[in-house]
LOPA-917348 format. One record per residue (C-alpha): residue in three letters; x, z, y. Coordinates in pm, 1 decimal. Example, Ala and Ser with C-alpha at 12.3 -4.5 7.8 and 13.67 -1.06 7.14 Angstrom:
<rs>
<r code="ALA" u="1230.0" w="780.0" v="-450.0"/>
<r code="SER" u="1367.0" w="714.0" v="-106.0"/>
</rs>
This chain:
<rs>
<r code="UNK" u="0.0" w="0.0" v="0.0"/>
<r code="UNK" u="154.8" w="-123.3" v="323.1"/>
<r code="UNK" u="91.2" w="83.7" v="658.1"/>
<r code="UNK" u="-13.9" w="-90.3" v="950.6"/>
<r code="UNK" u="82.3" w="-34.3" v="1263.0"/>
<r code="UNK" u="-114.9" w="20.2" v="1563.7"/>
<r code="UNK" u="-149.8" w="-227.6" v="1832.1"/>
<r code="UNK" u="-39.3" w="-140.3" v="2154.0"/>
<r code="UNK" u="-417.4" w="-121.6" v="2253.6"/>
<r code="UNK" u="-551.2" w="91.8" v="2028.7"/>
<r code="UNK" u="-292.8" w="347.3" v="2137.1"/>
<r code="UNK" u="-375.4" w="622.0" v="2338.0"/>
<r code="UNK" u="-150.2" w="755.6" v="2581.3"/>
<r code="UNK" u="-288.0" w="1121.7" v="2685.4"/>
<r code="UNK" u="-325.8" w="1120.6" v="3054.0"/>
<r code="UNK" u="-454.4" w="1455.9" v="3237.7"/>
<r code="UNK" u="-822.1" w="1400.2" v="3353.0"/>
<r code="UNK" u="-790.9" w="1487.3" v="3709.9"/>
<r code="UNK" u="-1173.2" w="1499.2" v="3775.4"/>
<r code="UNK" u="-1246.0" w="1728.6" v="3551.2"/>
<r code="UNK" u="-964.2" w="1940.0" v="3684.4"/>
<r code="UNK" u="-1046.9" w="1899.9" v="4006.8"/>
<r code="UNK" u="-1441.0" w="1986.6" v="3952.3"/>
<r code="UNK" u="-1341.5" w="2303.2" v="3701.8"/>
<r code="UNK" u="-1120.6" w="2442.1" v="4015.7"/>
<r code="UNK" u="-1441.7" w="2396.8" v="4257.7"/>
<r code="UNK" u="-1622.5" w="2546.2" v="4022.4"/>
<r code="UNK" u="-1390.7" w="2858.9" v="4016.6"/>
<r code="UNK" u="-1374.6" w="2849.0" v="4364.4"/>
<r code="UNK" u="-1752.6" w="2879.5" v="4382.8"/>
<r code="UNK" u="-1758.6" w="3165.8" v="4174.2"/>
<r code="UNK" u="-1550.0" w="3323.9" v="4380.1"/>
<r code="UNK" u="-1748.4" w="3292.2" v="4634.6"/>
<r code="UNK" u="-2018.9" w="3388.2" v="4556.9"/>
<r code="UNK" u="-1869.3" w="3681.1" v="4383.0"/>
<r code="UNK" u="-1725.5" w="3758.9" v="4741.0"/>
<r code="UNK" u="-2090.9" w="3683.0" v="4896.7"/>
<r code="UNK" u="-2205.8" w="3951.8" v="4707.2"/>
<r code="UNK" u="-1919.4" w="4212.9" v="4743.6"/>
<r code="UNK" u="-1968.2" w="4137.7" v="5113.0"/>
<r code="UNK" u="-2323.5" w="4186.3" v="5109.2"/>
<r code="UNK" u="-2357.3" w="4520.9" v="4928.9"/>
<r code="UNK" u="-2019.5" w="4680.0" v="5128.8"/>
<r code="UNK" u="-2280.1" w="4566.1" v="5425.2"/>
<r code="UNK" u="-2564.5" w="4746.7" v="5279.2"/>
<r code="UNK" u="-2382.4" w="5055.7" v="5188.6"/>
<r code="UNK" u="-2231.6" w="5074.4" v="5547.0"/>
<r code="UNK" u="-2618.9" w="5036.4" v="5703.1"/>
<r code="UNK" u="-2747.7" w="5326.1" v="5465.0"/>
<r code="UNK" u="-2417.1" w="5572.9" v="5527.5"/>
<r code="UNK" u="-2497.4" w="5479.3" v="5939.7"/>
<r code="UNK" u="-2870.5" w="5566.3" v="5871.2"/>
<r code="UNK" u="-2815.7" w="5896.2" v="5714.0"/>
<r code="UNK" u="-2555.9" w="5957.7" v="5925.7"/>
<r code="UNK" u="-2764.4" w="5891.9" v="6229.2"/>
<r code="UNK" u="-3012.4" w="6092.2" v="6073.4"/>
<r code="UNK" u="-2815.7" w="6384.2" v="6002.5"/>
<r code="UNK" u="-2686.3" w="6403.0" v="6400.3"/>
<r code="UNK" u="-3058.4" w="6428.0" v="6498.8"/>
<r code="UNK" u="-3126.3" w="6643.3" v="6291.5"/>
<r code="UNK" u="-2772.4" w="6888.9" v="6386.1"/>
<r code="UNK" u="-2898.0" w="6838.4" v="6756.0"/>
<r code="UNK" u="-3258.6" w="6987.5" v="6684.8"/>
<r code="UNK" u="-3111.7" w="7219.6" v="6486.5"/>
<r code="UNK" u="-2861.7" w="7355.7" v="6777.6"/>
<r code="UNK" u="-3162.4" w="7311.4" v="7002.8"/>
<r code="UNK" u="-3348.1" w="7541.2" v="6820.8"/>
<r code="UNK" u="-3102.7" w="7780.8" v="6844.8"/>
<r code="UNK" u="-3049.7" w="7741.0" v="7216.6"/>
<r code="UNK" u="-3380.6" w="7826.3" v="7250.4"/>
<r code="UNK" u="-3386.1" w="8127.8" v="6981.0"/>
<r code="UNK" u="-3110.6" w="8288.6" v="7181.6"/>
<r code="UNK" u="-3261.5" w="8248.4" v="7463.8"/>
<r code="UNK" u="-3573.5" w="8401.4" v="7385.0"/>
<r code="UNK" u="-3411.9" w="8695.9" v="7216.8"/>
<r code="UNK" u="-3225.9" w="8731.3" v="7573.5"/>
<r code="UNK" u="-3550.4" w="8757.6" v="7737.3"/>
<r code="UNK" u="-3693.3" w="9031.1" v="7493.2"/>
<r code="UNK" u="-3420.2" w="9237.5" v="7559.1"/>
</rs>
């Protein structure tokens, strides 16, 4: 049994495949993104809730010393 050899065009010389390279890299860079999009967006939220509680808890510190004021003051009076 005698081999044949291949014609020169049925070989296949491997060349890289540049658009799929190219679209697999946008892809990543998509992901990342988005992954980014997201970090971004619930640092955001997390920085509006600390602000709201914190806001919250300063209002609440001033009525508090407020309230005192006017305790002290009152006890002043009965005296």
């Amino acid at each position: 049994m005698q081999k044949t050899q291949p014609s020169s065009s049925s070989l296949r010389v491997w060349k890289p495949c540049l658009t799929v390279l190219a679209s697999d890299r946008g892809f990543g860079l998509i992901e990342v993104v988005v992954a980014m999009a997201l970090i971004a967006g619930a640092y955001i939220g997390v920085v509006e809730a600390y602000q709201r509680v914190r806001l919250h808890y300063g209002q609440i510190e001033a009525q508090r010393t407020e309230l005192n004021r006017a305790q002290d003051q009152h006890e002043r009076d009965a005296l």
